[in-house]
N, C-alpha and C positions, 0 to 999 in steps of 0.2 A: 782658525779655531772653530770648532763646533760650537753653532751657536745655543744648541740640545743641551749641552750643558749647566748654562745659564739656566734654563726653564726649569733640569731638574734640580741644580741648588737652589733657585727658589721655593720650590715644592720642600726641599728637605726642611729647610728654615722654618717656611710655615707648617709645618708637622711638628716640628720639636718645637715652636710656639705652640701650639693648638694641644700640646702632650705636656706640656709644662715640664720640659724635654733640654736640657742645659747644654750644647754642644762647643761648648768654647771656644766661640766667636765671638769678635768686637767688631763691628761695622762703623765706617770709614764714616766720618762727617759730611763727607760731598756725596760719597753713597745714598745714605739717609737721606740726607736734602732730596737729590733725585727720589726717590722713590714717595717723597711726601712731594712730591711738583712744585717745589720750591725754588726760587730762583737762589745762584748760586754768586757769592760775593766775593772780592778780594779777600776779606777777612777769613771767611770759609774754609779758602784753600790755604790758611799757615802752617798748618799742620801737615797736609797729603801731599804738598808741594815746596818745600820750603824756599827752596832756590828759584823757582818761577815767584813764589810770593813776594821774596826780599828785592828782584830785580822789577815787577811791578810798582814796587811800592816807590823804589826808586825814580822810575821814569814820571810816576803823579808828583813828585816830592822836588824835581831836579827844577832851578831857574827856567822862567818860559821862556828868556832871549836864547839860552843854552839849546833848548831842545828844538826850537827855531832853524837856530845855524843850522840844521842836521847832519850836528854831528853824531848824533846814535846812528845814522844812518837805515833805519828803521822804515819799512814800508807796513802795509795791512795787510802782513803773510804771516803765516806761520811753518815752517821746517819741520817737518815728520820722518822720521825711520821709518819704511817701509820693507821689509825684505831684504836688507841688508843695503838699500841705496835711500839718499835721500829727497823727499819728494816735496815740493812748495806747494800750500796750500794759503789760498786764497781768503782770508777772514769776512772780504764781504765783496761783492761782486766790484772788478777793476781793480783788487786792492794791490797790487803790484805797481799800482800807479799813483797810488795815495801815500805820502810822505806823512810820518808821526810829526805833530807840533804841537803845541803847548795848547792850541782850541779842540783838538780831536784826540789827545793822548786818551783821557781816560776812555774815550768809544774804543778806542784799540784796545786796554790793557780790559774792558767789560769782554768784548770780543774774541780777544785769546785765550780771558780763563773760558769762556761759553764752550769756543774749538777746542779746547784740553779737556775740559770735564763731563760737558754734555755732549757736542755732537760728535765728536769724534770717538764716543762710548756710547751713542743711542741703542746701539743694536742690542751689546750684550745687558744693558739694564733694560731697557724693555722686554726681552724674554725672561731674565730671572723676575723681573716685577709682573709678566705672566705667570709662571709657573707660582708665583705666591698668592695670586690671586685662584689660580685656578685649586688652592685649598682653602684658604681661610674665607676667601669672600671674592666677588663681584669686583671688574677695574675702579668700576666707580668707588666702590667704600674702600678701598685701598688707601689712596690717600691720605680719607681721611682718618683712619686707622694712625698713617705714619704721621701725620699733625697733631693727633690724640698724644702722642707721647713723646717725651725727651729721648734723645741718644742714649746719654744713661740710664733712662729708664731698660730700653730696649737691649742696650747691653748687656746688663744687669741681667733680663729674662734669658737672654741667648748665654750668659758666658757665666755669669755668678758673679760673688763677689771673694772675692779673697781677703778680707780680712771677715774676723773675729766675729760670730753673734753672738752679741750681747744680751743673757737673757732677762737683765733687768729690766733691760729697755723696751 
C-alpha cells in the first residue's frame, strides 16, 4: 500500500479540523492513543480487537502451575499474514526460543499487543500523524494537541453528534 496515502488523510483530517469541517469519522481508540504517544494497554485494545483482547486476558487470568506445564504451547512469536502466506515474527529478540510461563506471560501478552498495534502499524501512523502535522501544527505540539482532548471529544469535532440539540440546554 502507498504509504502517500496516509500523509494525505492526515492532511484531510486536520483541514476539516482546522475548517470546523465535520467529515464523518470516528477514530479507533488505539489510533488516538498512537498519535497522542501514548502507550497502549490490554484494556485499550477491547474494543479494536476483541478476540486478541478476550484470549489475552485469558492467558494473565489462567492457573500459573497450568501455564507452567506448556500446555498453551506458546513461544514469544507472533504469526502474520503476509501476502497470502504466513510469516513468524519474533516479539523480542530469540523469542522462538522463550516458552510463555506464568513469570513472563504478561511481558508476552504487553509484547503482542505492542507487535499488533504499534509496530507492526508504525509506518502508516507515522505518515498520516505527518501529514496532520504538516497542517495544524509542528510534530512536536501534535501530541500534545491529541492529550489536550478525549476521543469523544475529537469524535464529536470529526463526525457530530447524532442525537437531538437541546436548545434549552
Amino acid at each position: 500500500m502507498d504509504l502517500d496515502y496516509f500523509t494525505f488523510s492526515g492532511r484531510v483530517i486536520a483541514l476539516a479540523l482546522m475548517h470546523k469541517v465535520q467529515v464523518s469519522i470516528v477514530f479507533d481508540r488505539v489510533f488516538f492513543l498512537q498519535l497522542a504517544g501514548m502507550h497502549i494497554s490490554l484494556e485499550d485494545i477491547r474494543d479494536a480487537d476483541p478476540c486478541l483482547y478476550s484470549s489475552c486476558k485469558q492467558i494473565l487470568q489462567m492457573d500459573p502451575e497450568f501455564v507452567d506445564s506448556d500446555a498453551l504451547g506458546l513461544t514469544f512469536v507472533r504469526e502474520v499474514e503476509e501476502l497470502g502466506s504466513i510469516k513468524v515474527v519474533e516479539l523480542c529478540p530469540g523469542g522462538k526460543g522463550i516458552v510463555v510461563n506464568s513469570k513472563n506471560r504478561e511481558k508476552y501478552v504487553n509484547l503482542l499487543i505492542q507487535h499488533r498495534f504499534v509496530t507492526s502499524i508504525s509506518d502508516p501512523v507515522s505518515r498520516f500523524a505527518r501529514g496532520f502535522a504538516d497542517i495544524l501544527s509542528n510534530p512536536g505540539k501534535q501530541k500534545l494537541f491529541f492529550r489536550s482532548l478525549e476521543l469523544e471529544d475529537l469524535d464529536w469535532m470529526l463526525y457530530g453528534s447524532e442525537s437531538a440539540i437541546c436548545v434549552e440546554d
